[in-house]
Each structure stands twice: as structure tokens, then as C-alpha cells.
Phi, psi and omega in degrees: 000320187288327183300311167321331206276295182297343199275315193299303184315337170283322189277001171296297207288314176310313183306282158355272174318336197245277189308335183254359201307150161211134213270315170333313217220032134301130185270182231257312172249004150295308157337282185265011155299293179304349170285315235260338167311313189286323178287316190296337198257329194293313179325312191242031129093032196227030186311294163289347168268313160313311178316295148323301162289325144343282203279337157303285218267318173284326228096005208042061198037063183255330179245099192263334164232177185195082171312310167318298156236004133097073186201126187211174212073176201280329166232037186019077188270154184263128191281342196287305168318317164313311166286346185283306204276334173274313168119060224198100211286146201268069204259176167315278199325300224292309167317312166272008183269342178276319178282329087049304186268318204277322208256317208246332171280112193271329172274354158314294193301307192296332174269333170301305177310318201282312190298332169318270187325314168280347179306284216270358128347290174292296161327301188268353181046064182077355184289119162299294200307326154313305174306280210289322157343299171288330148334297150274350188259326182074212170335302176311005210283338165239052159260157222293283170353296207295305239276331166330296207297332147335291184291330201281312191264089347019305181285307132028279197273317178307310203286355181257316180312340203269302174260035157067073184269000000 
């Protein structure tokens, strides 16, 4: 029961954050974790929706799990899609060896996020608000949850663009 409790208060406190985010009042190692981010994303023009999401879905990596839904790392990839996108039989070992990496690997997570992000890219054909809907939403990209969360990494990005990260 208490982990449910800490589990919610963290996706509480992550919402918070991501709805208040303010690009000003970056430390120093949020700062080049989202540089070193903007570098891994820019060949594929996907700079700023990592970066955004980062900071929607981790904190910019204060929060790495989500036991509930089973969505881990720095841009919380849903490990069952993770095990999907590796060819990676969905067994306990695979899982926790795969969630393992998206929390301690960072060009793992970071090549998983992109491969997300260009998926459903190509699908929506380029529609942003779509792509990141389906990023949290999947199929689903236009139920209140996606199109929130959409919007919520739309501000997101004007506001890292305001201060140049």
C-alpha cells in the first residue's frame, strides 16, 4: 500500500513539474543532461520532443520508474514496446534486464525514445500533436490523457526554445 501512495505522489510531483517547468531554473546537470540530449536528437530533427519529454516524463531524470506501468528511464519507454522493438521474448530475466538499461544506459533510452518518436512520426506524418499524443497514448493518441499531454510537451518545448538550451 505505501508504495502505491509514493508511487502516485511521484507521478503527482512529475505532472507538477512538467506543467510549472521553468527553463530558467535549471541546475547545472539538468542543463547538460538536456545539451547532451539535444545532441543525440538533432540528426533527426527530434531535439526538442526529447528533451520535452525528459522533462514531462522523468524530470530530467529524478524519476526513472513507474512500476505501475512498467515505463522506465529517462523518457519512461513502456518496457513491453521495448521488448517489442528488440525482438526480445517478453519472459521476468528479459524485462528486468531491459528496464535495467533504459534507467543506467542512456544511448539505449535515448536510441529507444528516437525510434518511439520516429515510429509514430511516419504514421501521423508529421502531425506534432499527434506524434506526442501517441508517444503517451499509442493508438489512443486522441483521448483527453494524449491530447493534455501533447499540449503539455508543446509548452514544454516553447519554454526550453525561450531560453536556448
Amino acid at each position: 500500500m505505501n508504495l502505491k501512495i509514493t508511487l502516485l505522489v511521484m507521478l503527482f510531483i512529475t505532472n507538477i513539474f512538467a506543467s510549472n517547468f521553468n527553463a530558467s531554473k535549471l541546475t547545472p546537470a539538468e542543463i547538460k543532461t538536456l545539451k547532451q540530449i539535444k545532441m543525440q536528437g538533432k540528426k533527426h530533427g527530434l531535439s526538442y520532443s526529447l528533451m520535452a519529454i525528459a522533462i514531462k516524463e522523468s524530470s530530467i531524470g529524478k524519476y526513472l520508474v513507474n512500476v505501475d506501468s512498467k515505463d522506465y528511464g529517462l523518457y519512461q519507454a513502456n518496457i513491453k514496446t521495448v521488448l517489442s522493438r528488440q525482438k526480445a521474448r517478453n519472459t521476468s530475466w528479459n524485462r528486468n534486464k531491459y528496464a535495467m538499461r533504459l534507467i543506467s544506459d542512456f544511448q539505449f533510452a535515448t536510441k529507444n525514445a528516437i525510434a518511439e518518436l520516429t515510429y509514430w512520426k511516419k504514421i501521423h506524418k508529421n502531425d506534432w500533436k499527434k506524434v506526442w499524443g501517441s508517444y503517451n497514448g499509442g493508438w489512443k493518441y486522441n483521448s483527453k490523457r494524449a491530447r493534455n499531454y501533447s499540449r503539455d510537451i508543446a509548452t514544454i518545448i516553447k519554454r526550453l526554445k525561450r531560453v536556448k538550451v
